[in-house]
KOLMIPA-616398 format. One line per 3 residues: number of its first residue (from 1); their letters; for each residue z, x, y of C-alpha. Coordinates in steps of 0.02 Angstrom, whole numbers, plus 50000, padded with zeros to 5 digits. Each point is the difference from the previous one (the first is absolute). Layout:
NUM> a> Z:X:Y  ...
***
This chain:
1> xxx> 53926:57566:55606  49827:50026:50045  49938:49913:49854
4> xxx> 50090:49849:50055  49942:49991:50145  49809:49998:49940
7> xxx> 50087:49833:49897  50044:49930:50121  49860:50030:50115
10> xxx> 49865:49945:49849  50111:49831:49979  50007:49955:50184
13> xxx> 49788:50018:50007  49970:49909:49835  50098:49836:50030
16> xxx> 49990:50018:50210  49805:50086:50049  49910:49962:49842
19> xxx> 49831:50105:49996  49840:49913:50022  49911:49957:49823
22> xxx> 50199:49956:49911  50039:49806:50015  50106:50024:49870
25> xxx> 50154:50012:50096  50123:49914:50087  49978:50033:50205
28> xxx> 50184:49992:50092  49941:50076:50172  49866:49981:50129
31> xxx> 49827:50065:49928  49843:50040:50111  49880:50048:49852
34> xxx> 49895:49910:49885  50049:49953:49811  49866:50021:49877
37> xxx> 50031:49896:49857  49972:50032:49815  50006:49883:49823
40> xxx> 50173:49932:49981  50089:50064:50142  50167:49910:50073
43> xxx> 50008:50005:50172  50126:49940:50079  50062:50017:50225
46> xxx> 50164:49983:50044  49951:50098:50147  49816:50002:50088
49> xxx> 49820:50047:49969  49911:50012:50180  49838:50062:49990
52> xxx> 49857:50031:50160  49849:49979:49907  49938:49920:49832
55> xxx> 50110:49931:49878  50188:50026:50016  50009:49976:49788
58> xxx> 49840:50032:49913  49980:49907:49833  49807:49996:49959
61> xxx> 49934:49982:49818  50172:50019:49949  50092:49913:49835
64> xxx> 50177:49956:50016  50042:50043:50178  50173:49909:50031
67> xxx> 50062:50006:50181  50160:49941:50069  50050:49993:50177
70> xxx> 50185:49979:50009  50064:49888:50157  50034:50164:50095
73> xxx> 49835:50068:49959  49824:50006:50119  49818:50031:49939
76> xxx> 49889:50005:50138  49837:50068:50087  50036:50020:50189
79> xxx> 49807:50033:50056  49914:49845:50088  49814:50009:50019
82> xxx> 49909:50065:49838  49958:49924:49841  50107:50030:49857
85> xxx> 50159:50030:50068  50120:49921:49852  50170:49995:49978
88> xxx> 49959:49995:49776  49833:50027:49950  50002:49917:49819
91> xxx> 49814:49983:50018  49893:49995:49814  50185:49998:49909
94> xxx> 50059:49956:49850  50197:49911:49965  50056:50042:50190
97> xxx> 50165:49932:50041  50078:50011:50169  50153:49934:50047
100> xxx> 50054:49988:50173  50149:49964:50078  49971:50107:50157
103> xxx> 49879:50015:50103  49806:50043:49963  49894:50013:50146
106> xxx> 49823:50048:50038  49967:50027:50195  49826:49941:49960
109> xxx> 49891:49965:49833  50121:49961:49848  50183:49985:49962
112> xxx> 49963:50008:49807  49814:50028:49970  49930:49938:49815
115> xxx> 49796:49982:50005  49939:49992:49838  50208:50026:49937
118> xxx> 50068:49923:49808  50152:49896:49983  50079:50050:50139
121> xxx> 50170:49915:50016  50087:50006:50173  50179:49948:50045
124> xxx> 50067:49973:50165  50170:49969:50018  50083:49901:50124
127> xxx> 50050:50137:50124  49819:50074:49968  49860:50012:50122
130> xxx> 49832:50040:49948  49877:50009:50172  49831:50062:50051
133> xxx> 50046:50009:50210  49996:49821:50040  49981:50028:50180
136> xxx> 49870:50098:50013  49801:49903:49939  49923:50161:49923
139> xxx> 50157:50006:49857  49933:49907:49838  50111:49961:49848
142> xxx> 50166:50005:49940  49956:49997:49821  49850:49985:49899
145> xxx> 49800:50061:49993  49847:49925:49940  49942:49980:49824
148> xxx> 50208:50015:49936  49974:49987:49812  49812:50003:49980
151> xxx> 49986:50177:50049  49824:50100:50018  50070:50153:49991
154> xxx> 50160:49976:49904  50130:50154:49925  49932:50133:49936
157> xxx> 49840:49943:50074  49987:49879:49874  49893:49871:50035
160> xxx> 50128:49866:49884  50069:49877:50099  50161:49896:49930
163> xxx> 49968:49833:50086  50194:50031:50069  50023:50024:50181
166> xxx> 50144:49974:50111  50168:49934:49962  50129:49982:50169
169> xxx> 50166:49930:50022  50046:49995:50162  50177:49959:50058
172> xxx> 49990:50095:50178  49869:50024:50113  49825:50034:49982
175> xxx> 49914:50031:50178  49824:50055:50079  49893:49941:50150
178> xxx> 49880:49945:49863  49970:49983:49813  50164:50030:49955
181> xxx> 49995:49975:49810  49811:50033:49959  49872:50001:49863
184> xxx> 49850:49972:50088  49875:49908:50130  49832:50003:49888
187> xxx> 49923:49970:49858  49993:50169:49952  50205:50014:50009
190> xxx> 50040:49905:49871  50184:50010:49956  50057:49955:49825
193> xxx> 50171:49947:49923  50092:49975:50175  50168:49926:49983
196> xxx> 50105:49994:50158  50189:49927:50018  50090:49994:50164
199> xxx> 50158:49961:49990  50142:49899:50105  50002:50101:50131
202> xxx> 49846:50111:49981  49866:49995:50147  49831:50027:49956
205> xxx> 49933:50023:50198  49851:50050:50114  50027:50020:50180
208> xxx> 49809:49963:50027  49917:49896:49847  49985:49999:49795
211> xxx> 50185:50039:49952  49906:49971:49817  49833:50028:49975
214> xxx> 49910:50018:49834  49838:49949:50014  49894:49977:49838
217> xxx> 50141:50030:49903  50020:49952:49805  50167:49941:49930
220> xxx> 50095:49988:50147  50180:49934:49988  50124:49984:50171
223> xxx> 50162:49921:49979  50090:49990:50181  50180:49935:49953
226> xxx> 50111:49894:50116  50073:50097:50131  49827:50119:50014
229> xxx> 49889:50011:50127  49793:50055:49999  49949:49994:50191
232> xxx> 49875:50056:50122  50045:50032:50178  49876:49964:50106
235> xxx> 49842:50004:49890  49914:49883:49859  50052:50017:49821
238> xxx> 50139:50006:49928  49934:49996:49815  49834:50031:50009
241> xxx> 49931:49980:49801  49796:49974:50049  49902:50012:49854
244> xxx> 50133:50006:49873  50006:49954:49826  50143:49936:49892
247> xxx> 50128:49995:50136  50177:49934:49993  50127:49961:50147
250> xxx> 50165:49949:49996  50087:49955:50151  50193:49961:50043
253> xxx> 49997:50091:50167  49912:50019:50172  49803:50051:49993
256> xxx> 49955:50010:50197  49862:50071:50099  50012:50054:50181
259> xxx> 49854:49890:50016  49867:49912:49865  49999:49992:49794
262> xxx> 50176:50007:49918  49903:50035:49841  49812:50045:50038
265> xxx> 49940:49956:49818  49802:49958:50016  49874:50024:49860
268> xxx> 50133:50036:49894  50010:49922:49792  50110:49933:49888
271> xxx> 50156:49998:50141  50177:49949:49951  50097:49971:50158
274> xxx> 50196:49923:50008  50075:49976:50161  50187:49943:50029
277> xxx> 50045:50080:50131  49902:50006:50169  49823:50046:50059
280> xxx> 49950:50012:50194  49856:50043:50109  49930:49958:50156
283> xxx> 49852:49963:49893  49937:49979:49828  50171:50021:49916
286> xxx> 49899:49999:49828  49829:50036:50028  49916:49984:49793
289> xxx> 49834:49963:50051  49875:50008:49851  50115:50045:49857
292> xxx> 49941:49984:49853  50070:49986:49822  50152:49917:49954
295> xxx> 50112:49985:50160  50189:49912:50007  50072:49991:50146
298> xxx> 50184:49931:50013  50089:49994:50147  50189:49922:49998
301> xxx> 50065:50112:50163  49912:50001:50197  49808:50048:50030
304> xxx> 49949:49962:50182  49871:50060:50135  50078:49993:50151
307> xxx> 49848:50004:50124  49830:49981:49900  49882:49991:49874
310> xxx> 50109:49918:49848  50136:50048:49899  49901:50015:49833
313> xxx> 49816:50036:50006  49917:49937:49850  49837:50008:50062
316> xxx> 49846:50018:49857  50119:50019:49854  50017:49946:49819
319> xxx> 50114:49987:49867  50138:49954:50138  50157:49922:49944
322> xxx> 50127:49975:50145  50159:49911:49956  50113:49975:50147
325> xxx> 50203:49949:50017  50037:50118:50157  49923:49998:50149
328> xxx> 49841:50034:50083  49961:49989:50187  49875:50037:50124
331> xxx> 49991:49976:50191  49827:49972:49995  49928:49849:49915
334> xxx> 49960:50040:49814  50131:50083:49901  49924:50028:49842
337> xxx> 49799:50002:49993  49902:49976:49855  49824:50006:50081
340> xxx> 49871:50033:49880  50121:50011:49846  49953:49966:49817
343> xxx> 50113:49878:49910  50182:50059:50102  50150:49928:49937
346> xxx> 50144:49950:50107  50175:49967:49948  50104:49925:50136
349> xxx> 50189:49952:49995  50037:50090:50157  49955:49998:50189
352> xxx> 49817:50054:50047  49987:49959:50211  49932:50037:50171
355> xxx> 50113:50025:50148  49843:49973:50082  49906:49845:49903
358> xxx> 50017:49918:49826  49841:49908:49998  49904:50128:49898
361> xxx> 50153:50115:49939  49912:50047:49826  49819:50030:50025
364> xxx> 49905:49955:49824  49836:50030:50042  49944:50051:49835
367> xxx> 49852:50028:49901  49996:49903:49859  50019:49802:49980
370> xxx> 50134:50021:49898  50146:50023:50089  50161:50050:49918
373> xxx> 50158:50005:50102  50139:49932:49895  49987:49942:49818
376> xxx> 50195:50040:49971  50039:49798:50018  49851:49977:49844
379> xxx> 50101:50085:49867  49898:50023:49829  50113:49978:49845
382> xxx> 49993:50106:49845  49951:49862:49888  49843:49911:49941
385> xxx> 49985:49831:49923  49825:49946:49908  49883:49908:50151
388> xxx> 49914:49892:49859  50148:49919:49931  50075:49978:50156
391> xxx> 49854:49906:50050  49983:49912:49833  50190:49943:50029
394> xxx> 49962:49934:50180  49851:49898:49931  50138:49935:49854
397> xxx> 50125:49959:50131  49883:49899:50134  49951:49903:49846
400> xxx> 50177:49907:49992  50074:50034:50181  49911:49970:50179
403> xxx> 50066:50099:50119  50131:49971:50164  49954:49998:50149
406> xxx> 50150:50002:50062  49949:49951:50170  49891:50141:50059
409> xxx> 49818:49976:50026  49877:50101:49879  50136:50049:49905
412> xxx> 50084:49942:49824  50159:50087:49878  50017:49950:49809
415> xxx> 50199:50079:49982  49992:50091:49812  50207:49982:50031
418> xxx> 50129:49897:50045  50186:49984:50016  50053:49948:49816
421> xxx> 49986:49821:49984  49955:49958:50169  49805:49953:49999
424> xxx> 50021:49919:50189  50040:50206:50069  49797:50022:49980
427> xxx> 49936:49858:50074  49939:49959:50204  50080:50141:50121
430> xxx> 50096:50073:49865  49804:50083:49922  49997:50082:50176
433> xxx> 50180:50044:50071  50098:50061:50168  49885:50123:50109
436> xxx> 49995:50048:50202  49851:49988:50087  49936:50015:50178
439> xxx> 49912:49834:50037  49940:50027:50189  49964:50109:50139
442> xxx> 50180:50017:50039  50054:50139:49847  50159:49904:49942
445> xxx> 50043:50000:49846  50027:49825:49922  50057:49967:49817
448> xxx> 49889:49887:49866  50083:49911:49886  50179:50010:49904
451> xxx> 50061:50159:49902  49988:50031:49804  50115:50065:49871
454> xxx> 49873:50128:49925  50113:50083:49897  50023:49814:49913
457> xxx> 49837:49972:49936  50007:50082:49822  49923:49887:49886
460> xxx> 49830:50039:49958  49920:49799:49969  49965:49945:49829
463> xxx> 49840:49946:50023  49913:50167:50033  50109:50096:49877
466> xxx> 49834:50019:49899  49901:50087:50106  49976:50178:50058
469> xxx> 50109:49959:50148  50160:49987:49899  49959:50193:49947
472> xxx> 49969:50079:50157  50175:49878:50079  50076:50105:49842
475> xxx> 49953:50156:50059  50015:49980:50181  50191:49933:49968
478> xxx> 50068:50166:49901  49941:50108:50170  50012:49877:50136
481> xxx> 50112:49869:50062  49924:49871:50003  49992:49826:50109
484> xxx> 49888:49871:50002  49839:50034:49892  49852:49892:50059
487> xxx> 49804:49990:50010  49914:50018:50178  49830:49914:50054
490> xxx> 49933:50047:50137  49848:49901:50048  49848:50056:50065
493> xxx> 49959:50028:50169  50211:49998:50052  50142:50085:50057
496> xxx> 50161:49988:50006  50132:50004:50148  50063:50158:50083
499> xxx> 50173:50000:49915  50147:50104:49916  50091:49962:49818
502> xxx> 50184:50040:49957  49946:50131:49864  49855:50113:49931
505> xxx> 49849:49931:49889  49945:50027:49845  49801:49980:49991
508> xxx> 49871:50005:49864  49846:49947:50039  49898:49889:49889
511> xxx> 49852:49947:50075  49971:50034:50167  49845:50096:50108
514> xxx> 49959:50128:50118  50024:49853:50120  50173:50001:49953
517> xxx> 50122:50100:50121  50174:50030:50016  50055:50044:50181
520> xxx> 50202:50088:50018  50037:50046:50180  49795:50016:50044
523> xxx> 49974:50101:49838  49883:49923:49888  49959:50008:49834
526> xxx> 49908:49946:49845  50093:49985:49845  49867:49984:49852
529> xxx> 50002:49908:49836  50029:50115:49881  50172:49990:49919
532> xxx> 50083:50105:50109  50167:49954:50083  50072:50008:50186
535> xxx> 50137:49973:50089  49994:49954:50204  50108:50008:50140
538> xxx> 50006:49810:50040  50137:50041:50111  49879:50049:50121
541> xxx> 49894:49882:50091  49840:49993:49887  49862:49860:49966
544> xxx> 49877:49981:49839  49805:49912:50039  49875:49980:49876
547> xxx> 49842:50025:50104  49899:49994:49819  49917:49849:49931
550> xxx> 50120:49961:49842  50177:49982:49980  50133:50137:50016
553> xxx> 50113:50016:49856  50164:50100:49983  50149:50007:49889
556> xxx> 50147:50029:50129  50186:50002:49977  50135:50037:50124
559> xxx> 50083:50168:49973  50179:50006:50043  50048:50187:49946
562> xxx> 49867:50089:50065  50006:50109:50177  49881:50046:50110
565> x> 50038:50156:50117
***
């Protein structure tokens, strides 16, 4: 009997008080003692783990550490007021994984500490909380450290760093006054190999400011899914990335500051930012002043300032590419300023406004003469025809045939096709065709002459079937359809209207100058005489002048098939 009773008594102290320096246990009652971790150990809390002074669980320099905090189950640290006081200490780790789906709470410094940790891979589940006391200023961070994945003074007091920091999937909450997930605010920090996902329904949130803050970090990936939320209370920040390198962001949910900088990004390279769902601060919403490297920027949800500043801060950059089909507002005058930028690109299908003004929505101050907002109307083909026979063919051609003029000043057509048998359907208006045009101060759009069957003009003309041109029609017909093929002068010193056509054109130059300009929608652009191929988006208002000295050639033929977005 008495030897039963000793049983007994050893069982209900292993699995209910486990002894300090044994996480290898599973904790069903309400410890006041410090765990001591070792390699491998399984830990998991169906009951609690509150602790009065450092480090509730300690996992340092430790392989293999798996914790598990059942939704029953509390980790905590219940001192306020001195540093150190975590909930998990995975700090210089190696393979820690801690899944939560309890509560894990630091009254002040760190929920789950990991300076200088090794992929480290963190789950929260959705009735998790992971929390550094959000109330109170002096508490730090709910999970992270400096330097996660570049370690100093890694396991085993290695000095071998992986390259492989944090990985967190958050479905709950993750709380703290400030810095709630953290990798560090220097250049000295540097956090490697981040990868964060928050979930629908996870909340990534700071009472004060920085709900995310990796500063200087290298490879950083967030993902905040619809239905998630990253917020700040009261505070800047609520991704702050300054100095970063290599940085991707994916957002379907709600990225919100208390106050300024949804996602504080400055001085940071090579950034890779999607945004469909919506972005909001009082001001500077995206503040990516003087990124460098290659930089995309796509936005088809909500990014808006709601007091001042603008809602994307472009200021000093380069390599900017920012395509737009969402929305982007500011209620102060600019909404998205490219001051001092080097060759930005804009993409714009959606809605870029002021609640306040329009008159200078898009500032484009940039540096360089060349300014490149949207080429996407100028779309170069993957083809290439032979410049000196298509010039030697023109020459052939202007021998026989002079051109059309079709009624427009400046300008003549030679047609290379017709509609079988019909030689009248290239002559007078027929060279030229239906387009609209604005004629006068008044905007309205009037129509120009009568419409064209396109699709009916098949027959490449006799007359030219020995030159090049015959050819390139071949080739152009097997990967276009095709509608009227003709010649284009452009005189010297002209222009034509302000207009719109039914379809897209087919271009290749063949002699033309820098003079020589295409404008689509106040985007203009040279196309040179090389050979090369391009289709336009006539059916945009665009204009063509020759501001050269000679005559401006091109082979163009209406394409029927071809879409622009």
């Amino acid at each position: 009997m008495k030897k039963l009773l000793g049983i007994v008594v050893l069982g209900f102290l292993w699995c209910g008080t486990a002894n300090a320096g044994d996480c290898n246990t599973t904790v069903t009652a309400a410890l006041t003692e410090q765990l001591s971790c070792a390699d491998d150990d399984s830990l998991t809390v169906t009951g609690s783990i509150s602790y009065n002074k450092q480090n509730a669980v300690l996992s340092q320099q430790l392989d293999g550490v798996t914790i598990t905090n059942t939704k029953s189950g509390t980790i905590q640290t219940t001192t306020d007021g001195g540093n150190g006081h975590s909930a998990i200490k995975g700090q210089s780790s190696l393979n820690l994984t801690v899944t939560n789906s309890g509560t894990i709470l630091a009254a002040e410094d760190y929920g789950i500490k990991l300076i200088e940790a090794e992929k480290v891979t963190i789950t929260n589940e959705a009735d998790g909380t992971i929390k550094a006391t959000p109330a109170s200023s002096g508490s730090q961070v709910a999970i992270g450290g400096t330097k996660m994945g570049n370690c100093g003074t890694c396991l085993n007091e290695s000095t071998s760093s992986s390259g492989i920091g944090l990985t967190l999937h958050n479905y709950g909450t993750i709380d703290a006054h400030s810095r709630t997930v953290y990798g560090g605010h220097a250049s000295g920090h540097t956090s490697k190999k981040t990868k964060i996902y928050n979930y629908n329904g996870g909340m990534i949130d700071a009472t004060g400011s920085s709900a995310v803050k990796f500063q200087y970090a290298e490879d950083f990936e967030l993902y905040n899914y619809s239905g998630a939320t990253i917020q700040s209370g009261s505070g800047d920040f609520a991704v702050d990335l300054k100095g970063a390198s290599t940085v991707t962001i994916d957002n379907a949910g709600t990225i919100k500051p208390g106050a300024a900088f949804g996602i504080y990004c400055d001085v940071c390279s090579n950034l890779t930012l999607t945004n469909s769902g919506d972005i909001e601060a009082t001001s500077d919403s995206l503040f990516l002043r003087d990124i460098t490297g290659t930089n995309t920027i796509t936005n088809s949800g909500t990014i808006k300032n709601t007091s001042s500043g603008v809602a994307i801060q472009f200021n000093g950059s380069t390599g900017v590419t920012f395509e737009n089909t969402g929305t982007v507002e500011s209620a102060a005058q600019v909404a998205v300023d490219f001051v001092d930028n080097v060759n930005p690109t804009l993409k714009n299908w959606g809605t870029i406004k002021s609640t306040v003004d329009n008159s200078k929505v898009v500032d484009l101050s940039i540096k360089k003469e060349e300014r490149i907002l949207d080429f996407s109307d100028f779309q170069k083909q993957e083809i290439k025809f032979d410049i000196e026979k298509l010039q030697e063919a023109y020459q052939q051609i202007v021998q026989i045939k002079k051109f059309e003029d079709a009624g427009v000043t400046h300008f003549g057509a030679i047609s290379l096709t017709q509609i079988p048998g019909d030689p009248d359907s290239i002559k007078g208006n027929k060279a030229r065709g239906i387009f609209w045009t604005k004629p006068d101060k008044s905007g309205k759009e009037v129509v120009r002459d009568e419409s064209i069957d396109e699709s009916a003009y098949s027959e490449f003309i006799k007359d030219y079937e020995n030159t090049y041109f015959k050819e390139v029609y071949d080739t152009l017909s097997s990967k276009y359809k095709l509608g009227r093929v003709r010649i284009l002068l452009k005189e010297p010193r002209s222009t034509l209207s302000w207009h719109r056509d039914p379809e897209p054109r087919l271009h290749i130059p063949i002699i033309t100058n820098p003079g020589c300009l295409m404008v689509i929608d106040n985007v203009a652009k040279h196309m040179p005489a090389d050979g090369s191929v391009w289709v336009t988006n006539n059916t945009k208002y665009h204009n063509a002048f020759n501001g050269g000295e000679e005559n401006r050639i091109h082979l163009v033929a209406c394409v029927l098939d071809y879409k622009f977005n």
